[in-house]
C-alpha positions as CSV (number, residue, x, y, z in Angstrom):
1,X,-1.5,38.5,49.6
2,X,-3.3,41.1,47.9
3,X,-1.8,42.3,44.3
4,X,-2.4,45.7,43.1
5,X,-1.8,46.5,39.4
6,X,-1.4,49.9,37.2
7,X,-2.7,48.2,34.3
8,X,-5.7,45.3,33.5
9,X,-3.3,43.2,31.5
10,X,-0.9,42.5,34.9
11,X,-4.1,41.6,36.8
12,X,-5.2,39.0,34.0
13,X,-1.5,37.3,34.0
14,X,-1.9,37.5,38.0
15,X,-5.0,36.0,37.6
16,X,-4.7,32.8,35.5
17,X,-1.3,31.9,37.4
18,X,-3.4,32.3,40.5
19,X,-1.1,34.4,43.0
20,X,-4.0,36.0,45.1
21,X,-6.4,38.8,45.3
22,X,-5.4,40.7,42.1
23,X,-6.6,44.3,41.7
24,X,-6.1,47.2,38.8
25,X,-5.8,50.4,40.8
26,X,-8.4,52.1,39.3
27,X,-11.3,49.5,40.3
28,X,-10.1,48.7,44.2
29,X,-13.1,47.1,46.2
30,X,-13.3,51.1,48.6
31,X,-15.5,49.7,51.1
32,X,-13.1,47.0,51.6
33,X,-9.3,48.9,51.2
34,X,-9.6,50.6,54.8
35,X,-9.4,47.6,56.4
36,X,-6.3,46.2,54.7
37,X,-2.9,46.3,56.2
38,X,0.2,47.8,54.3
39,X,2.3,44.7,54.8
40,X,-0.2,42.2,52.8
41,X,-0.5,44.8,49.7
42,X,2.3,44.3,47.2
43,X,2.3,47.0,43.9
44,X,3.1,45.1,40.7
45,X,4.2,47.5,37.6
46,X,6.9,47.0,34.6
47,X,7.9,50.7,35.1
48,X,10.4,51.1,38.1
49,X,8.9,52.9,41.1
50,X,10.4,56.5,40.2
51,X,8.8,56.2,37.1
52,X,6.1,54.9,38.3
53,X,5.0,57.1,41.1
54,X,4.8,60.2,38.7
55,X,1.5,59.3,38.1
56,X,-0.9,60.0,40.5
57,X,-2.9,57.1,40.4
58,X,0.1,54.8,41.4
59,X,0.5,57.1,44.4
60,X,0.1,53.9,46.8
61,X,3.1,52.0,45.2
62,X,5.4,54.6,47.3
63,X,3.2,54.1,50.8
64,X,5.8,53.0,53.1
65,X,5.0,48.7,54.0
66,X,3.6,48.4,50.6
67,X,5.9,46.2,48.5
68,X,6.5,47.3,45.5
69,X,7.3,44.2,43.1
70,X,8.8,45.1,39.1
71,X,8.4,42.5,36.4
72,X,9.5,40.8,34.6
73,X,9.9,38.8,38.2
74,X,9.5,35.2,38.9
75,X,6.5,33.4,40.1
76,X,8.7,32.6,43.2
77,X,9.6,35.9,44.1
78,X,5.7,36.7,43.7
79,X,4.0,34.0,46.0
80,X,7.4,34.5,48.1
81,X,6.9,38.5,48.8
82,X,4.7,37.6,51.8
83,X,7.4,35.8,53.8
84,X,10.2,38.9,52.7
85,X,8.1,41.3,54.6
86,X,8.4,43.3,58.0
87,X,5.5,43.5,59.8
88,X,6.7,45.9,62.2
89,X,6.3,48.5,59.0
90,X,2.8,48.1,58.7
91,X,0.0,49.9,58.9
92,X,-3.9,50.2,57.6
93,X,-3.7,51.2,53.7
94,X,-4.7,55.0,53.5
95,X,-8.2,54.8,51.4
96,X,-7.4,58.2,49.8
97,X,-4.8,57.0,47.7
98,X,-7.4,54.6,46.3
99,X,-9.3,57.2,44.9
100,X,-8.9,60.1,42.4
101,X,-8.9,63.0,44.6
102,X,-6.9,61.6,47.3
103,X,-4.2,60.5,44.4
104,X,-4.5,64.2,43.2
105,X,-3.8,66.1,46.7
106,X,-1.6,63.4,47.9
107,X,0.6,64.2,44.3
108,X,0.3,68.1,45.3
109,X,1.4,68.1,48.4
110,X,4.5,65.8,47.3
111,X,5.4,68.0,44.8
112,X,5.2,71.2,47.6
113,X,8.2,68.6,49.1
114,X,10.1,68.7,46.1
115,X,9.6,72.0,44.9
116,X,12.9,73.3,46.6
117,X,15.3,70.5,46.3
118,X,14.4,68.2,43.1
119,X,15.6,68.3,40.1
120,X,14.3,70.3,37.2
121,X,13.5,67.5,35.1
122,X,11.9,65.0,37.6
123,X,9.3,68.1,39.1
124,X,8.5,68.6,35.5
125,X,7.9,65.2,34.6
126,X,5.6,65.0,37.8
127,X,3.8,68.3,36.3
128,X,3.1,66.9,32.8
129,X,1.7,63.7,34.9
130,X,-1.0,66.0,37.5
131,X,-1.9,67.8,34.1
132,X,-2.5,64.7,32.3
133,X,-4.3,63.3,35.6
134,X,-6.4,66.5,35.8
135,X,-8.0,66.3,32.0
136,X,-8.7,62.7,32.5
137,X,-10.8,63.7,35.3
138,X,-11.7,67.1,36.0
139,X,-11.6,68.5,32.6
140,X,-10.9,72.4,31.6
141,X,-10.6,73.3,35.6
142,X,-6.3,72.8,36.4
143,X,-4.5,72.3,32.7
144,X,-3.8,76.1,32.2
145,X,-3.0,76.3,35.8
146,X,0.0,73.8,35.7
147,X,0.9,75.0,32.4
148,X,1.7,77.7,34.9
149,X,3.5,76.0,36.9
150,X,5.6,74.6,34.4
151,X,6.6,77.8,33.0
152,X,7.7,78.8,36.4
153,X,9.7,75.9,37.1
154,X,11.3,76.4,33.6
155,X,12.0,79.8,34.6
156,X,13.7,78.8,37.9
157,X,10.7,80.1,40.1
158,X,9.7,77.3,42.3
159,X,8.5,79.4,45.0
160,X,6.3,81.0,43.0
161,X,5.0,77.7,41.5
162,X,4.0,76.6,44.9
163,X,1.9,78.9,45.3
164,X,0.4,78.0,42.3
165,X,-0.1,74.3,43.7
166,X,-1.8,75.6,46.8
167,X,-4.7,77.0,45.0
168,X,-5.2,73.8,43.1
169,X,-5.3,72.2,46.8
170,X,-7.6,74.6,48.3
171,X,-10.3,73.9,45.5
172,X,-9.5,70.2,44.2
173,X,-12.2,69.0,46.8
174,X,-14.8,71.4,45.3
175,X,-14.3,70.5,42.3
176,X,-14.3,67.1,42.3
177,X,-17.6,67.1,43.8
178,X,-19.2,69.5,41.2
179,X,-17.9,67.5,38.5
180,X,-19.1,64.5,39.6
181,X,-22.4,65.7,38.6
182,X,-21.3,66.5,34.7
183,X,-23.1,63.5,33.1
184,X,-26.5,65.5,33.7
185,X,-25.2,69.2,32.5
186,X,-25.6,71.3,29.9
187,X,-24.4,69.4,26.6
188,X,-23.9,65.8,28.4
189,X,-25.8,63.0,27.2
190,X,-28.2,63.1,30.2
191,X,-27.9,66.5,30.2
192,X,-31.5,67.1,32.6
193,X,-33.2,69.8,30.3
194,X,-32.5,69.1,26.9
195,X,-32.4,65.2,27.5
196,X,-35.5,63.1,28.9
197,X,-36.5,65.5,31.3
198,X,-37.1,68.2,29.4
199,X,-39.3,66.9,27.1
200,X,-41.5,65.1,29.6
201,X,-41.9,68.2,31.9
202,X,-43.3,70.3,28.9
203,X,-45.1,67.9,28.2
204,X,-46.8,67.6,31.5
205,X,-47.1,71.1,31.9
206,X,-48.8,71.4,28.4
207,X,-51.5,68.8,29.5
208,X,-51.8,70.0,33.1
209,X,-52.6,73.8,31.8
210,X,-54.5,72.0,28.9
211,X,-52.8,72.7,26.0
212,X,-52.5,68.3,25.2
213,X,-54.1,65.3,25.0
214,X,-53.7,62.6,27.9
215,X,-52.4,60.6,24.6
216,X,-49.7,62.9,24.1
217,X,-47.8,62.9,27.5
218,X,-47.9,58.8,27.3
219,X,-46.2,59.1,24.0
220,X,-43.6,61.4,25.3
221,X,-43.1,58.9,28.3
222,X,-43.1,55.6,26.2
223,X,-40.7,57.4,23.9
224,X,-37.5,57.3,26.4
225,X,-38.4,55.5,29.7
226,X,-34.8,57.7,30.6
227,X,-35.6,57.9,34.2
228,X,-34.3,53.8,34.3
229,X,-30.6,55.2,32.8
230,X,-30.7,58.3,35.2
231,X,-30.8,56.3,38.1
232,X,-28.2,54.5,37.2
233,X,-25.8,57.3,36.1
234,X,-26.9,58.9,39.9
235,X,-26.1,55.4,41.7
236,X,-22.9,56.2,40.1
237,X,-22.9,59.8,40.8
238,X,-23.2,58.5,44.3
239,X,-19.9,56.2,44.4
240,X,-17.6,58.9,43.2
241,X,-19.3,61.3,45.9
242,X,-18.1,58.4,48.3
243,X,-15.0,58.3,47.1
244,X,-14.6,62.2,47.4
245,X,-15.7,61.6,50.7
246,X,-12.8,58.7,51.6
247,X,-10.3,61.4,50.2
248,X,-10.8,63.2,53.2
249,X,-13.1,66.0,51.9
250,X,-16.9,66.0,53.2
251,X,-19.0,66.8,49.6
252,X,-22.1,67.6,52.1
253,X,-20.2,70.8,52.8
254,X,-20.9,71.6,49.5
255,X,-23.9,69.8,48.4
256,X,-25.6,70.3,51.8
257,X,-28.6,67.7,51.4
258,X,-29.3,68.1,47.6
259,X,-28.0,64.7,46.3
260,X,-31.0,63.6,48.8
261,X,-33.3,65.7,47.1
262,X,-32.1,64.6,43.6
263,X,-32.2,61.0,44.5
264,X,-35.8,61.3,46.2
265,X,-37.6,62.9,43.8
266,X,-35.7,60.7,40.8
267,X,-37.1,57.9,42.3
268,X,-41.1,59.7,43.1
269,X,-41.2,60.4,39.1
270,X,-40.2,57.1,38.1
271,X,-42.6,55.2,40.0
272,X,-45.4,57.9,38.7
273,X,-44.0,57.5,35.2
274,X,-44.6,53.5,35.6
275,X,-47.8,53.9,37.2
276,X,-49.2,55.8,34.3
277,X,-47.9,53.7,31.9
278,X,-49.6,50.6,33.5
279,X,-52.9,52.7,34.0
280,X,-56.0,51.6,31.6
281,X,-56.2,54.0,28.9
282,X,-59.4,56.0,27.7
283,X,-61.3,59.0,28.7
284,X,-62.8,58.0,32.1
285,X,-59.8,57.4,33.7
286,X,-58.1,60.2,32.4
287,X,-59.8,62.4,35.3
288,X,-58.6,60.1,38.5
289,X,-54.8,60.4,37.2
290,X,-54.7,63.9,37.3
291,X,-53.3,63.8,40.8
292,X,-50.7,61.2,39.5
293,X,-49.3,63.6,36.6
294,X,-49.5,66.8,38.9
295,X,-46.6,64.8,41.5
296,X,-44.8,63.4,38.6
297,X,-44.4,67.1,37.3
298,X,-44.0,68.4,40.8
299,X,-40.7,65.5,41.8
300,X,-40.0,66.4,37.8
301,X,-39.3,70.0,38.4
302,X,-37.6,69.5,41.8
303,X,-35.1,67.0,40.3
304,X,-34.6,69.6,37.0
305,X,-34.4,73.1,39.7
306,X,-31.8,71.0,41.7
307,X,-29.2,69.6,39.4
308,X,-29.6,72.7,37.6
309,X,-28.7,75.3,40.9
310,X,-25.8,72.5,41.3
311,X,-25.0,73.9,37.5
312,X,-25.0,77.2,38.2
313,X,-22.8,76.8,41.6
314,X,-20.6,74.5,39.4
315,X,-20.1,77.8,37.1
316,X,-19.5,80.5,39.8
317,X,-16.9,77.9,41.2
318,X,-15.2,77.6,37.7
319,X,-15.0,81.6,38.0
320,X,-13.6,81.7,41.4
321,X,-10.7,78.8,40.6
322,X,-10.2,81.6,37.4
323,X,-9.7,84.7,39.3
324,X,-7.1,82.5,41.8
325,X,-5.5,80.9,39.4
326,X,-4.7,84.7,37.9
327,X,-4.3,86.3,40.9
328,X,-1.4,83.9,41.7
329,X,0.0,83.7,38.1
330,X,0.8,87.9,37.8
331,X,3.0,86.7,40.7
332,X,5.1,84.0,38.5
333,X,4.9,86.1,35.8
């Protein structure tokens, strides 16, 4: 039996009393959670599951052959949950609902189904919940979009307010894979021309055109080997990108074959940056790396000239989600 959890400290209790495969839901194994059946998953929370299932991320506690177990419960009724099951209700666990944008649409469209019928106060609470969900991951692109939609619902408008939620489903995909690429943006801490780039690509250029000493661009180098922590913020670039791609949306249809590019020419600088720094030093040697510093500036500059055109796509996007977002609020105004 598998245990899923909303919160670490369930999954440590699980743990030392040794149910079974205990998991938080925010750190499921996604290469493996396609292949697991509904019927072997059990959902283990204190909240009870209309509480629960306001949240997006707990979205998979309401999956139908998913037991959904609320504690305080006894160890019994825990390693006993297999045996309760049906196993005519299963079915493979949906891999979108393991991820953030899956949680997000698959919390959309649920709220399209209760726009009409539910009560005020429980599509309100849901609201507060995808708000809360959105600035956690997506920052400054939905929140003044459901404050929208709350207004509307406050207002008795629901119809109105779905409209609203469509436009956040027709660009949650696009956004989600933009953003993943925030750790190297203007004003992040690997922001890719202000941070370690920068630096070294001027620095290169400076020598190349000669305007410094050999010296001078080994300095800047030994200064903030950054290349190391930049491929490891892309590796994880590169999981969320996976994730957006379990969710059901492609992010090639966006990205097209630039996180290639980005992770290609990332690597060519770092093994010219290592190179150099293992070279001999002096003057006579100087001459035979030329070659060497001209590709580390040329994979330099396509790695800088490709995150930042993913930058200025990421900004014509945040326009466009504006102009929706407005178009369809002069309507629930």
């Amino acid at each position: 039996m598998r245990f899923v959890c909303d919160h670490e400290a369930i999954c440590r209790a699980l743990g030392l009393v040794g149910v079974g495969e205990v998991y938080v839901i925010s750190r499921l194994p996604l290469d493996e959670v396609g292949q697991w059946e509904t019927k072997d998953v059990a959902f283990v929370a204190w909240s009870p599951l209309q509480t629960l299932v306001r949240r997006p991320e707990n979205s998979l506690a309401s999956v139908p052959g998913v037991t959904f177990l609320r504690l305080p419960i006894s160890l019994a009724a825990l390693t006993g949950s297999r045996t309760a099951r049906n196993p005519r209700a299963s079915a493979p666990v949906r891999a979108d609902l393991c991820v953030p944008l899956g949680q997000f649409t698959c919390s959309l469209h649920r709220l399209l189904g209760l726009l009409p019928t539910e009560t005020p106060g429980e599509v309100l609470a849901r609201v507060a919940e995808l708000r809360r969900f959105c600035a956690s991951h997506w920052p400054g692109w939905f929140e003044s979009a459901l404050d929208i939609v709350r207004n509307s619902l406050q207002q008795r408008d629901p119809t109105n307010a779905g409209e609203l939620v469509k436009v956040l489903l027709e660009f949650s995909g696009q956004v989600a894979t933009y953003e993943a690429f925030r750790a190297f943006l203007h004003g992040a801490g690997k922001d890719i021309v202000n941070a370690g780039p920068g630096p070294v690509n001027a620095a290169l250029s400076y020598y190349l055109s000669g305007g410094l000493e050999y010296q001078d661009v080994l300095e800047t180098l030994e200064g903030d080997r950054w290349w190391s922590a930049f491929a490891e913020e892309f590796a994880k670039i590169e999981q969320g990108l996976q994730g957006i791609g379990l969710s059901g949306f492609d992010p090639d249809m966006v990205l097209g074959k630039r996180v290639d590019t980005a992770r290609q020419s990332l690597a060519g600088f770092a093994e010219c940056a290592e190179r150099l720094l293992r070279a001999p030093r002096g003057r006579k040697v100087t001459g035979r790396l030329r070659p060497r510093l001209e590709e580390a500036q040329r994979c330099l500059e396509v790695l800088m000239n490709t995150i930042q055109a993913i930058a200025r796509e990421r900004e014509k996007l945040r326009q466009r989600v504006h102009q929706r977002v407005e178009h369809a609020a002069t309507a629930v105004r």
